[in-house]
Steps between C-alpha positions, in 0.01 A plus 500: 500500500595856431436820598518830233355814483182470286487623144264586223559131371299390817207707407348189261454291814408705771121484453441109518768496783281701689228341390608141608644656856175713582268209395695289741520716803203807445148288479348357789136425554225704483719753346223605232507632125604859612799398663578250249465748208771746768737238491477478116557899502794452699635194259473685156661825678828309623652517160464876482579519871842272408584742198452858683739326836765440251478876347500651863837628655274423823403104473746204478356228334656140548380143282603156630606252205610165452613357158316808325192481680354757703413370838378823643588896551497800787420854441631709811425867502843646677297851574214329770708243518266229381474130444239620190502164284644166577362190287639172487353205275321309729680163331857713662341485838780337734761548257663841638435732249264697706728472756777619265303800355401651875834485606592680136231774562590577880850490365418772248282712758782488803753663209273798490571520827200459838296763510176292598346181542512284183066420492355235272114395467369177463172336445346414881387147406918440407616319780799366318633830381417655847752221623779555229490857546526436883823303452632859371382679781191639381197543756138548443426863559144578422243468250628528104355876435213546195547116316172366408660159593571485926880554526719545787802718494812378642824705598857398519717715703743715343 
């Protein structure tokens, strides 16, 4: 597995990346056509999202690859700092590269230098990434604030 910054040669496969991740991790039951047509918003944006992070002097943008493949990606925005986008294929679950790409963005944040907490928000229902983000220090903060799905923020000291 690799780590690289991302590129405008990721941009074909960032859509049914985050398709495959946000099917696997965003629905639960009961969630109903309004939130399920929100989470479609939010797939068909993350190519556009992907592009303008890798035009801005204020994102880094990391992808996770092994033998050409892209196993997932991190947006961080330095000037919040922010955890804003981190997808990994649900079929690279286990395998580090999520592992790999938080340690990449944190990296890229702690070079700007600490000026705040590093914040993140997840989907409430998420135990999973609740716990990965915990092994990075991360704590659940509060509510996620305006999301028409329920989110909790979590922090990471700076």
């Amino acid at each position: 597995m690799q780590i690289r910054k991302g590129t405008a040669d990721d941009l074909p496969v960032i859509r049914d990346l985050t398709k495959r991740a946000t099917d696997a991790t965003y629905f639960s039951d009961g969630m109903g056509d309004a939130l399920t047509m929100t989470v479609a918003t939010y797939v068909d944006s993350s190519t556009s999202v992907f592009e303008s992070a890798l035009n801005s002097d204020n994102h880094s943008v990391y992808v996770a690859t092994a033998d050409d493949t892209l196993l997932g990606y991190v947006i961080a925005i330095h000037e919040v700092p922010e955890i804003e986008w981190i997808i990994v294929d649900p079929a690279s679950h286990g395998s580090g590269a999520g592992k790999a790409l938080m340690i990449a963005a944190l990296d890229a944040l702690a070079e700007k230098g600490p000026r705040s907490n590093v914040r993140l928000t997840v989907v409430a229902h998420n135990e999973r990434a609740k716990a990965f983000y915990r092994k990075f220090g991360f704590l659940v903060t509060g509510p996620g604030p305006g999301r028409d799905i329920p989110t909790v923020e979590m922090q990471r000291a700076a």
